[in-house]
LOZAVEX-452407 format. One line per field, with one value per residue: residue in three letters; residue number from 1; y negated, z negated, x negated of N, C-alpha, C in turn. Coordinates in steps of 0.02 Angstrom, whole numbers, plus 50000, padded with zeros to 5 digits. Layout:
REM LOZAVEX-452407
kolvex	c(ALA ...)
drenro	c(NUM ...)
n.y	c(Y ...)
n.z	c(Z ...)
n.x	c(X ...)
ca.y	c(Y ...)
ca.z	c(Z ...)
ca.x	c(X ...)
c.y	c(Y ...)
c.z	c(Z ...)
c.x	c(X ...)
//
This chain:
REM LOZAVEX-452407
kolvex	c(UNK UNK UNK UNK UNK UNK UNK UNK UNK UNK UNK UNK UNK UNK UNK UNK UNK UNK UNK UNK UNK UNK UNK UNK UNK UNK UNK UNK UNK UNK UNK UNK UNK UNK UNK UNK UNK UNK UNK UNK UNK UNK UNK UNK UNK UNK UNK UNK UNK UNK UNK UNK UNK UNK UNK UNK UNK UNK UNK UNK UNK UNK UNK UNK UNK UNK UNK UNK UNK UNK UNK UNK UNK UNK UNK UNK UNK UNK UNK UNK UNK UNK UNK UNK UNK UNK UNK UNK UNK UNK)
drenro	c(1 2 3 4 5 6 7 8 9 10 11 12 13 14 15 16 17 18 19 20 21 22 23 24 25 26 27 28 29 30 31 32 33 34 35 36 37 38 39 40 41 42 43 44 45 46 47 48 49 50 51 52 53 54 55 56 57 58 59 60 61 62 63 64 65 66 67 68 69 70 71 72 73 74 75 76 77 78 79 80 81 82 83 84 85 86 87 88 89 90)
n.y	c(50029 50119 50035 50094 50129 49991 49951 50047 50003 49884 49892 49946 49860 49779 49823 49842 49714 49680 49774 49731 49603 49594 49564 49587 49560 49565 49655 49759 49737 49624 49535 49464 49473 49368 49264 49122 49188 49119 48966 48801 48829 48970 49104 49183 49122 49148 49133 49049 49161 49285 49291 49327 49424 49533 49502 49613 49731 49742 49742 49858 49949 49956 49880 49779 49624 49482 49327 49180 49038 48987 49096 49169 49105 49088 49229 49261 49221 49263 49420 49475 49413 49477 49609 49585 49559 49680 49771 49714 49756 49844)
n.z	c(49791 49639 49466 49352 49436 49448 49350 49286 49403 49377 49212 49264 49342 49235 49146 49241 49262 49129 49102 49224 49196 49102 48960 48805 48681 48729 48774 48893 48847 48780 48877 48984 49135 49206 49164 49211 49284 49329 49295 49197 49124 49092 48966 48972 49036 49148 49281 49417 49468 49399 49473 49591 49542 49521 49644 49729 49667 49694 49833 49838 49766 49799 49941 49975 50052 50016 50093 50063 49925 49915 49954 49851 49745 49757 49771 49637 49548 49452 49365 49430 49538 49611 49617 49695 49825 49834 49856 49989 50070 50214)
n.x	c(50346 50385 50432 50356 50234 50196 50165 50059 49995 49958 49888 49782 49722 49682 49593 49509 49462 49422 49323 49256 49213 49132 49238 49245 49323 49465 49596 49688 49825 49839 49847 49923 50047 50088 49994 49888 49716 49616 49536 49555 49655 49666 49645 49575 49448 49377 49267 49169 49074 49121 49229 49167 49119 49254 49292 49222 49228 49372 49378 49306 49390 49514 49511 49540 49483 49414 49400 49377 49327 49449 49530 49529 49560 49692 49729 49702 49753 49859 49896 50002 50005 49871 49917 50028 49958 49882 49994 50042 49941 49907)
ca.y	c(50057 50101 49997 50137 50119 49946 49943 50081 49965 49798 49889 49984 49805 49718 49860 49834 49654 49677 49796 49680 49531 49595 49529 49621 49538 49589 49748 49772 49736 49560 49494 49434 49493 49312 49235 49112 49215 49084 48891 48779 48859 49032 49094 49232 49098 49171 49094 49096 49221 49337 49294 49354 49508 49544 49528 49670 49782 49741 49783 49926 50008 49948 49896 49700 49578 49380 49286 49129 49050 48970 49116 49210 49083 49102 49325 49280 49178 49311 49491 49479 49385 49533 49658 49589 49572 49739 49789 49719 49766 49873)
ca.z	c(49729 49593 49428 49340 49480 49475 49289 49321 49442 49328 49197 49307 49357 49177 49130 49291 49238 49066 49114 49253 49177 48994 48907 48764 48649 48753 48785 48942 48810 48778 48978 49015 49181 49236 49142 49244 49264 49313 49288 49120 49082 49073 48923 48981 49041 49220 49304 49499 49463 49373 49514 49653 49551 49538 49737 49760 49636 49735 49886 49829 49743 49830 49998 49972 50071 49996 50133 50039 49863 49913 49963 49796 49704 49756 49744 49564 49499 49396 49370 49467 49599 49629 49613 49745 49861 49847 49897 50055 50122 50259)
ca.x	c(50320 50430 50426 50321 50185 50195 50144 50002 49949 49929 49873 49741 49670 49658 49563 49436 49436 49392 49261 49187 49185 49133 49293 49250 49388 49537 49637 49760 49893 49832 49833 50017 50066 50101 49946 49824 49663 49547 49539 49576 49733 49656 49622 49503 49396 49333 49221 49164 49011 49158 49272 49121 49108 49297 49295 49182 49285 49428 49356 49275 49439 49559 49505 49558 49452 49443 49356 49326 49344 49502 49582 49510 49597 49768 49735 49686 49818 49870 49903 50069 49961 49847 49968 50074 49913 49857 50036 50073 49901 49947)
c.y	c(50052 50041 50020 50115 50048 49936 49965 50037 49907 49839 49931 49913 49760 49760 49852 49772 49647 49714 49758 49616 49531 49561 49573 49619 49539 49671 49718 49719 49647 49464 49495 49432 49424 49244 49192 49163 49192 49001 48872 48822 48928 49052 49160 49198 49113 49132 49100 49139 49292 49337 49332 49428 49549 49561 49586 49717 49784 49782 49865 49992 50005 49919 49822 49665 49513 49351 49232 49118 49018 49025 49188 49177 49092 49200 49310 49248 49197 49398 49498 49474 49451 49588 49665 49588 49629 49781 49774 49725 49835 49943)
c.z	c(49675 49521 49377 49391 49449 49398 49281 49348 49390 49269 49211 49330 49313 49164 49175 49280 49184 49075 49140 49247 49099 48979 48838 48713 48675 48763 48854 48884 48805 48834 49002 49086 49232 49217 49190 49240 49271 49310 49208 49096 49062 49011 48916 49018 49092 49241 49381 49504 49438 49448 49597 49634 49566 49624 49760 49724 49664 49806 49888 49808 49782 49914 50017 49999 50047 50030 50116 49962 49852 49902 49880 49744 49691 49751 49679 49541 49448 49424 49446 49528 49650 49672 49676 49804 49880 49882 49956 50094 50156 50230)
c.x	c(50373 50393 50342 50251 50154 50143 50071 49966 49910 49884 49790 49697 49669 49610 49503 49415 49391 49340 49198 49155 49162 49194 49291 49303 49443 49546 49660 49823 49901 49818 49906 49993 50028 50039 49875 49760 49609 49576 49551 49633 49745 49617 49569 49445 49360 49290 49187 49107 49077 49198 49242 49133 49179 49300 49275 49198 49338 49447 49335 49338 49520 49559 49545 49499 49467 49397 49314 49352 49437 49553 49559 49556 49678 49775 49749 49710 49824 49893 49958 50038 49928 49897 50014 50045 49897 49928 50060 49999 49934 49913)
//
């Protein structure tokens, strides 16, 4: 994927975030790439009910399976996290 894409991409899944988890007080603009997205250190505050629904947006648009919450945790690190998930699915 070029760089362009790559951008598209991230900002194509803050935007599904902020939708599915209500974040009403954020933009895209305000979700650093590299930004925890769940646990203390996140400052969007997720939670594992947000992190269930995320899964099934994932799945649904992209065709990402997260088996358990372990392996949800390490997808959802951060943007970058994702991002680099959804690319090496085959």
């Amino acid at each position: 994927m070029t760089d362009t894409r790559d951008e598209q991409l991230k900002h194509e899944i803050k935007v599904m975030i902020i939708a599915t988890c209500r974040l009403n007080d954020f933009t895209p603009e305000t979700i650093a790439d590299d930004q925890p997205l769940v646990g203390p250190d996140s400052q969007l505050g997720l939670d594992s009910l947000d992190m269930m629904e995320l899964s099934v947006e994932l799945k649904n648009r992209y065709g990402v399976r997260i088996m358990d919450m372990k392996d949800a945790m390490i997808m959802m690190k951060s943007i970058n996290a994702l991002v680099a998930h959804i690319q090496s699915k085959p």
